[in-house]
C-alpha positions in Angstrom: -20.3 30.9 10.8 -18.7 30.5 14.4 -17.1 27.6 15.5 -19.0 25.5 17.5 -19.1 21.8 19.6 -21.2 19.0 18.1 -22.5 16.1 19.5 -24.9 13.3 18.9 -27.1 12.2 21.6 -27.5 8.6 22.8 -30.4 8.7 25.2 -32.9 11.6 26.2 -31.6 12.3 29.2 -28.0 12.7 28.3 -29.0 15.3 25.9 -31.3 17.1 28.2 -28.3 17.7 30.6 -26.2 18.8 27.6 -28.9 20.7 26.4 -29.4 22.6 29.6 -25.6 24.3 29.4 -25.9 28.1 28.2 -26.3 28.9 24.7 -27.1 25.4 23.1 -29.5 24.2 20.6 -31.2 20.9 19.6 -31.0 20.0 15.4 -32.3 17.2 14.1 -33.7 18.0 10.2 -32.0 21.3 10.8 -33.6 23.4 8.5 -34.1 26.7 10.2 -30.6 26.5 12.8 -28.3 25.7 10.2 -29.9 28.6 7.5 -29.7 30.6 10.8 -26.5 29.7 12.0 -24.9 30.6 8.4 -25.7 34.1 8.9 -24.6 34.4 12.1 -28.3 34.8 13.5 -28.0 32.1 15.4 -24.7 31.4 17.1 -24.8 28.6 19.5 -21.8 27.3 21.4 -22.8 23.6 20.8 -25.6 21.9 19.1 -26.9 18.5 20.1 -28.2 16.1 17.2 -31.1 14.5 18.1 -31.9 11.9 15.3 -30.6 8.9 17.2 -33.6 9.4 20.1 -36.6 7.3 19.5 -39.0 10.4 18.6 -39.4 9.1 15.1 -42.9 7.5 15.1 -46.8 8.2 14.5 -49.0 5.8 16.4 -52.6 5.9 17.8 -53.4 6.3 21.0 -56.2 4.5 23.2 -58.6 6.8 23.5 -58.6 7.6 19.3 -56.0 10.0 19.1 -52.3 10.2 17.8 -49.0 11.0 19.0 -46.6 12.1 16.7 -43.0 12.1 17.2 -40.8 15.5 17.6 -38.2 13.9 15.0 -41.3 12.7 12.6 -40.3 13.7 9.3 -42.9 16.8 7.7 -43.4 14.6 4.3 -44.1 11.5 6.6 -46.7 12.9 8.4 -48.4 14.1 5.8 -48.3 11.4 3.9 -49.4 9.0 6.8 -53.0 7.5 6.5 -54.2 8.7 10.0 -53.5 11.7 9.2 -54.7 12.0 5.8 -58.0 10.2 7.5 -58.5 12.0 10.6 -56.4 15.7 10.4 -57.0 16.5 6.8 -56.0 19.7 7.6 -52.4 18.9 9.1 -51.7 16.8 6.0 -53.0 19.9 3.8 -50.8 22.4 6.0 -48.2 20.3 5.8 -48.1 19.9 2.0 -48.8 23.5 1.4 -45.3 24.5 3.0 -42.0 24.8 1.7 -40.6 22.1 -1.2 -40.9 18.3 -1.1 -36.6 18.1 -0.3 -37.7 20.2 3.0 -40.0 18.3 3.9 -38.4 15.7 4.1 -35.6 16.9 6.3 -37.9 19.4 8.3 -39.6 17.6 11.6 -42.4 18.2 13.9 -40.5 19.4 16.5 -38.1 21.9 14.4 -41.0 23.5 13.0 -42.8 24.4 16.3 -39.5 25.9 17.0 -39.6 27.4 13.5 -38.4 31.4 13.2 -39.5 33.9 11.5 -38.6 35.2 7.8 -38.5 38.8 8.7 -36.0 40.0 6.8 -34.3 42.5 9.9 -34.5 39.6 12.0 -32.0 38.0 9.1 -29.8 40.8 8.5 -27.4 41.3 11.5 -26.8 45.2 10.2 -29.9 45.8 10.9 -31.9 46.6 14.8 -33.9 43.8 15.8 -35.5 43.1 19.0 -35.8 39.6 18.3 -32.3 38.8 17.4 -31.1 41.9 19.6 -33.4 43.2 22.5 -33.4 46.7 22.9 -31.6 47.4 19.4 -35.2 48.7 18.2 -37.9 47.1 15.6 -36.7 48.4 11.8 -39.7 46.3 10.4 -42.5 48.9 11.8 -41.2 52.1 9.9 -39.6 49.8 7.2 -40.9 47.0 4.9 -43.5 45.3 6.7 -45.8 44.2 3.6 -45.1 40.3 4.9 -45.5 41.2 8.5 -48.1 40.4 11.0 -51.3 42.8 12.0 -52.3 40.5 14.9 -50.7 40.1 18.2 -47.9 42.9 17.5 -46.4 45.1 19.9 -44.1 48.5 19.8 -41.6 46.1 19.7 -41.9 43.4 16.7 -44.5 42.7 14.6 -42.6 39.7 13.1 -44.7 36.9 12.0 -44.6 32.9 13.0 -43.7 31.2 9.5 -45.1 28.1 10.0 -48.1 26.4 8.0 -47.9 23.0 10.4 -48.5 25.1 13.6 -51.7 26.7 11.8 -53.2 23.5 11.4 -52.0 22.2 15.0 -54.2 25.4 16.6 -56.8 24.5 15.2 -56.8 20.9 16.3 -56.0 21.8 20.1 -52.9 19.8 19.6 -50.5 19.4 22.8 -47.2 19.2 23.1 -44.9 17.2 25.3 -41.6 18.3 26.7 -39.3 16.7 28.8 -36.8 18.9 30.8 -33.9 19.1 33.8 -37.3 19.4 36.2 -39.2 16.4 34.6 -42.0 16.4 32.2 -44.9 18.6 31.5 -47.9 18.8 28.9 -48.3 22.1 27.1 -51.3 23.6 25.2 -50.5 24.8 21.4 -52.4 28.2 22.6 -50.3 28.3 25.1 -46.9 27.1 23.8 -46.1 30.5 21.5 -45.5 33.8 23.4 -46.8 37.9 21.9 -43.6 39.3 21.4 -44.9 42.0 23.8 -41.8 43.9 25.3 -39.6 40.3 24.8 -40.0 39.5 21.6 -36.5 37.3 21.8 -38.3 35.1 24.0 -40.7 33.0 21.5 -42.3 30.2 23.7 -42.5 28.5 27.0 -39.8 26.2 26.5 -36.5 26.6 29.1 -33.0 25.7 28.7 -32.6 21.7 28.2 -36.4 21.6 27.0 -36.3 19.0 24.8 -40.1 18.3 22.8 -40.6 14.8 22.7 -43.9 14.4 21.0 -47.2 16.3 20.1 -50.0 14.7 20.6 -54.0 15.6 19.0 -57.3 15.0 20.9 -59.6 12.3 19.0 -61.4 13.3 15.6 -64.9 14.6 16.5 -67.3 12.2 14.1 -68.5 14.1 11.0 -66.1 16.9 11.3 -65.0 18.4 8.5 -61.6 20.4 7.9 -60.1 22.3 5.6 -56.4 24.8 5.0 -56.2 27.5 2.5 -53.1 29.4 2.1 -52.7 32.4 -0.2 -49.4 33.3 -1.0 -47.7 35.1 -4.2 -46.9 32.3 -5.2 -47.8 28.8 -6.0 -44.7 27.3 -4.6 -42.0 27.6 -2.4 -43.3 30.8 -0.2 -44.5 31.6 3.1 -48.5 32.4 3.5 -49.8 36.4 3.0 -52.4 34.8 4.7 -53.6 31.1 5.5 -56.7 29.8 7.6 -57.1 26.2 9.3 -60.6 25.3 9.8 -62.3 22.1 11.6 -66.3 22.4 11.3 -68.6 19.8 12.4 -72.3 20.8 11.0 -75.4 19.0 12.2 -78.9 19.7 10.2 -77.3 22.6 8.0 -76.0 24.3 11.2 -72.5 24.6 12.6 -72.5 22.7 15.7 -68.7 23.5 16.6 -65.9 25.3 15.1 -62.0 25.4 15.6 -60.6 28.1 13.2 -56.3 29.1 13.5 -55.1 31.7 10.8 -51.5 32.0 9.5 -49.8 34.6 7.7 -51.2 37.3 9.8 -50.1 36.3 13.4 -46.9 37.0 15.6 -47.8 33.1 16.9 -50.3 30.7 15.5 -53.3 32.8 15.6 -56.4 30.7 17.1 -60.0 33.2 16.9 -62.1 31.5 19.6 -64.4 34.5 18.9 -64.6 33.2 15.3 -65.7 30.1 16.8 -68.5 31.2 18.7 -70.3 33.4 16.4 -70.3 30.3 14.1 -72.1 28.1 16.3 -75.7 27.4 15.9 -75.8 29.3 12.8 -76.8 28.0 9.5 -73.6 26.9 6.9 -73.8 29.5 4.3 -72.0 33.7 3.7 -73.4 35.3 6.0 -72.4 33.6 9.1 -68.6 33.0 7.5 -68.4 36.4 7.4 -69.5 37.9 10.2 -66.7 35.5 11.7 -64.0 36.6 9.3 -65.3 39.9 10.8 -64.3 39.0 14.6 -61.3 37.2 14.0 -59.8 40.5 12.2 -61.5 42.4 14.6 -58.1 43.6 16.6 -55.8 43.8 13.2 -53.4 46.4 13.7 -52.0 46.5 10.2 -48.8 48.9 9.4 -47.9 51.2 6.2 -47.6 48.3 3.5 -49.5 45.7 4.8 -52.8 46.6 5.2 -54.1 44.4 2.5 -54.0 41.6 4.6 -56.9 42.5 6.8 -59.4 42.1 3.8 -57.1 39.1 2.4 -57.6 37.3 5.1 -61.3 37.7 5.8 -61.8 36.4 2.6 -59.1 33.5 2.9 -61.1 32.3 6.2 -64.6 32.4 4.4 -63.4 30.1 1.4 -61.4 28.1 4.0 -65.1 27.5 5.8 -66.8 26.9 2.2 -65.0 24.4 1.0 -64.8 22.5 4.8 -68.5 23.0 4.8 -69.4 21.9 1.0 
C-alpha cells in the first residue's frame, strides 16, 4: 500500500474543500477503502476521516419519515426501533449482510459507495475496466458465476455488493449530498450509474461530494415488507440473488408494490415493471410470478451464471409470499 496524507475533518465544509483536490477519498468505518487500498486497488493521495462531522444520527422527520445519518453505524440502524417498525426490510437487509464486527464499523454512507467483489476488479494483474478503462472486461470470457445478468454492458458485468442499497430501492430512499457547488437531493434510482462504456464511473457523485444523510419517504399504512437473500452460504457472503419487497394489499389485492433485487444487478436493480403487473391483482402464485417473469425479462446471463435467472424469479416470489402472508 502507497503512502498517502491523512487527515481528520473538523467541519463539513473544510472537508469538502479538501475533498475536492484530485484523487482523494472520504473513510469513516472504512471497510471497503482500506480492504481496497491494501491491494493497491484503490490508491488515493489522501484520505479524509469523516467520523468527527455530526452525520451520526437517526431521527424522524415532520412529515413521518426518517433521516438517517451518512456516518450511522450498519448495526445501529438495524437495530433502531423506527426502523425495525417502519422499514422492516432495511433492518432485514441490513442484518443479512456481512458479520456483526462489520456492521458495526460499516456506515450508511460507505456502503452506498460500496464496490464490487469481482474478483478481476481485485486482482491488479488482471484487465479491468473498472479499476482500468480500456484494459478490457476478463469477467465476461472468465469466471462470472457471481456476476450480474442485468444492466451489463460489453464492458463490465460486475455486480453492486450491497444488501442495504437493495432495500433502500425499494423504499424510494433519497440521498443528500453536499458539494463545492452547494447541496442537491438525489434519487436512489438515480444515484448508481450502468457501467455502459464507463464502468469506472459508478454514480453521480463529483469530486468533494460529500453524502450527508439519506432520507425515506413516510411508511404507507398497512404496508408490508419483506428481504430474502439466497447465498451459498448462511453467513458471511454476498447474495447469488436477493429481492426487497414493500406490498401494501387492500381486500386480498395488491394495491401497490415496490420490488429492488440484489445479486443480479450492476446497481441496485429496481423492476417498476414488476410493480405494475402486481397491481390490482389478487395476492397469491400466479401474479408473483408473472412479475418474477418481467423483472428477469432483460437478463442477459453469461457462461456460468445462468442459474441466476431462475434463482432469482424464485427468490422474488418467496420474497412476495412471506411480505404478503
Amino acid at each position: 500500500m502507497q503512502s498517502f496524507e491523512f487527515r481528520r475533518a473538523e467541519d463539513t465544509l473544510s472537508a469538502i474543500t479538501a475533498g475536492a483536490r484530485s484523487n482523494t477519498r472520504f473513510v469513516a468505518g472504512g471497510t471497503t477503502l482500506l480492504d481496497l487500498m491494501k491491494l493497491n486497488v484503490e490508491q488515493p493521495e489522501r484520505v479524509i476521516d469523516i467520523n468527527r462531522l455530526a452525520l451520526d444520527k437517526v431521527e424522524p422527520l415532520a412529515d413521518g419519515g426518517l433521516k438517517i445519518g451518512a456516518t450511522v453505524r450498519n448495526s445501529a440502524l438495524a437495530h433502531h426501533p423506527i426502523v425495525q417498525r417502519d422499514y422492516a426490510v432495511l433492518s432485514q437487509a441490513l442484518l443479512a449482510g456481512a458479520s456483526g464486527q462489520l456492521r458495526n464499523m460499516a456506515t450508511t454512507g460507505g456502503n452506498l459507495l460500496q464496490r464490487t467483489r469481482c474478483m478481476y476488479f481485485r486482482d491488479t494483474a488482471m484487465p479491468c475496466n473498472k479499476r482500468e478503462p480500456g484494459t478490457g472486461c476478463s469477467a465476461i470470457s472468465g469466471a462470472n458465476r457471481t456476476l450480474a445478468i442485468l444492466g451489463t454492458s460489453e464492458h463490465c458485468i460486475a455486480t453492486n455488493p450491497s444488501d442495504m442499497n437493495v432495500a433502500m430501492a425499494a423504499l424510494e430512499a433519497t440521498i443528500h449530498v453536499q458539494g463545492i457547488n452547494g447541496e442537491r437531493s438525489i434519487p436512489i434510482a438515480d444515484f448508481h450509474l450502468l457501467p455502459g462504456s464507463t464502468p469506472d464511473r459508478e454514480t453521480v457523485l463529483e469530486p468533494g461530494d460529500l453524502i450527508t444523510h439519506v432520507t425515506l419517504p413516510p411508511p404507507i399504512p398497512g404496508n408490508r415488507s419483506f428481504y430474502l437473500k439466497l447465498r451459498d452460504r448462511a453467513s458471511y457472503e454476498f447474495a447469488l440473488a436477493s429481492a426487497a419487497v414493500v406490498v401494501t394489499v387492500k381486500a386480498g389485492r395488491v394495491a401497490r408494490a415496490r420490488i429492488a433485487l440484489g445479486g443480479v444487478g450492476t446497481k441496485p436493480w429496481r423492476s417498476e415493471d414488476a410493480e405494475a403487473l402486481l397491481v390490482g391483482e389478487p395476492v397469491g402464485e400466479l401474479a408473483f410470478r408473472k412479475a418474477a417473469d418481467a423483472a428477469l425479462r432483460d437478463a442477459r446471463p453469461q457462461s456460468q451464471n445462468g442459474f441466476k435467472v431462475e434463482l432469482a424469479r424464485r427468490c422474488l416470489v418467496h420474497a412476495l409470499k412471506e411480505a404478503t402472508r
